[in-house]
Structures are given as C-alpha cells and as structure tokens.
C-alpha positions as a printed NumPy array, in Angstrom:
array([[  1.501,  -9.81 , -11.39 ],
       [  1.086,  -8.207,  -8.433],
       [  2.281,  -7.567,  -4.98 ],
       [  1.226,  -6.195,  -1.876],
       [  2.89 ,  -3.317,  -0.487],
       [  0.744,  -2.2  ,   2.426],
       [ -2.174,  -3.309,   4.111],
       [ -4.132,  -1.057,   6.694],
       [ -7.465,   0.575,   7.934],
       [ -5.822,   3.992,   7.88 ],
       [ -7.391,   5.442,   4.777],
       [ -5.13 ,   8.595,   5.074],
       [ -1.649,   6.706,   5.25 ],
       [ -3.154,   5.037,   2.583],
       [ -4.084,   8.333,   0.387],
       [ -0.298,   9.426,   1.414],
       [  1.346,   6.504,   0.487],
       [ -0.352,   5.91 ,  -3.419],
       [  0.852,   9.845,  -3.693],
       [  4.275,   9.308,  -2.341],
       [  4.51 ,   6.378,  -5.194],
       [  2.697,   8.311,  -8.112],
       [  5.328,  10.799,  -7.38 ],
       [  8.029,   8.258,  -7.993],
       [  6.165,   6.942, -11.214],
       [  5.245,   3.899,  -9.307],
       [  1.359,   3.169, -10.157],
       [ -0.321,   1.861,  -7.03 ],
       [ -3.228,  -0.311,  -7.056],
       [ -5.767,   0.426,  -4.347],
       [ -7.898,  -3.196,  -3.209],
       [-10.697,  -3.036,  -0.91 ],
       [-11.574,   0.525,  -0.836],
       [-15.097,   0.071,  -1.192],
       [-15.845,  -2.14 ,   1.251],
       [-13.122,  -0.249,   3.92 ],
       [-15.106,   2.924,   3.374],
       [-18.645,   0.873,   4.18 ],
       [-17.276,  -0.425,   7.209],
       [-15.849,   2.413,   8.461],
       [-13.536,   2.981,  10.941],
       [-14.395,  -1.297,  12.59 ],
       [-11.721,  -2.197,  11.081],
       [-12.807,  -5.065,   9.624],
       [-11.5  ,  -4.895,   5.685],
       [ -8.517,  -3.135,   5.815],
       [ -7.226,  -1.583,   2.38 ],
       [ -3.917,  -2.909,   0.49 ],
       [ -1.812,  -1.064,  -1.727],
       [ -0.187,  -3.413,  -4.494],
       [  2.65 ,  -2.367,  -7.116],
       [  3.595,  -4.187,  -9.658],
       [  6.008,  -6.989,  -9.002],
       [  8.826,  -5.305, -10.913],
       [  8.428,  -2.351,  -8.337],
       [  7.83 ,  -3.916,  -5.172],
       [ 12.008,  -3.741,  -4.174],
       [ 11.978,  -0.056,  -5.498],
       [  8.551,   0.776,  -3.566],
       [  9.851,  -0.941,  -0.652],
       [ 13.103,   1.166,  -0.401],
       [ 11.411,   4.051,  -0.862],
       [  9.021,   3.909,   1.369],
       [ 11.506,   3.127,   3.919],
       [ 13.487,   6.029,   3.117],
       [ 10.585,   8.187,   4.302],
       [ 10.364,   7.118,   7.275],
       [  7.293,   4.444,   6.35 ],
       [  9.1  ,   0.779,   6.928],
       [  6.521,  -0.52 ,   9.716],
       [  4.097,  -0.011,   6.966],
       [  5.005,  -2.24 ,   4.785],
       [  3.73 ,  -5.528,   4.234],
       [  6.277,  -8.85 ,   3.926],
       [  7.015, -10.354,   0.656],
       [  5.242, -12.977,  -0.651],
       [  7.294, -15.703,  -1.456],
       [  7.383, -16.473,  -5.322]])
C-alpha cells in the first residue's frame, strides 16, 4: 500500500522532493501529474507524492531534516 507524502500545485517542490527521495532509495510515486500540468497554474488538481507505506516514517524524517516539514502531508490513519 500506499501513502501520501505531499500534496501541492508546486510542480517544482514537487520535481525536488521525488529527487531528494530517489537519492535516499526511496521510490516516489507521482499522482495527478497529468491533469496538474492541464490545469496549469489554477490550482485546481494539485499533485501528491506517495511512498510506500514501509517508507512513509523514513520519508517523513527526512524530509524534515531538509528543511521540508510544512510540506508534508498528515498520516492517514490505518
């Protein structure tokens, strides 16, 4: 399963933040892309990075650690 990590409209934070987590050999899945991109910049589908549930703590940390905490999304409860 899946979690979400971060949801925005910022396409570059997003770019930066699936690098950041490649990087860490965390594999990133990227929803809503297409339809983010079509919209442009309305806002009106943001993207959402997901991780797998297994590295949503270690994701979390990091991401926090460089400086990206407001970014990130809340848990979903299991």
């Amino acid at each position: 399963m899946f979690a979400e990590l971060i949801r925005t409209d910022d396409a570059v934070l997003v770019s930066y933040v699936a690098a950041l987590l490649r990087d860490r050999g965390i594999q990133p899945t990227i929803l809503d892309w297409n339809v983010s991109q079509l919209h442009g910049a309305v806002g009106w589908q943001p993207q959402r990075i997901l991780v797998e549930d297994d590295d949503w703590a270690a994701a979390r940390l990091f991401l926090i650690e460089a400086g990206l905490g407001t970014w990130i999304s809340e848990r979903p409860h299991d």
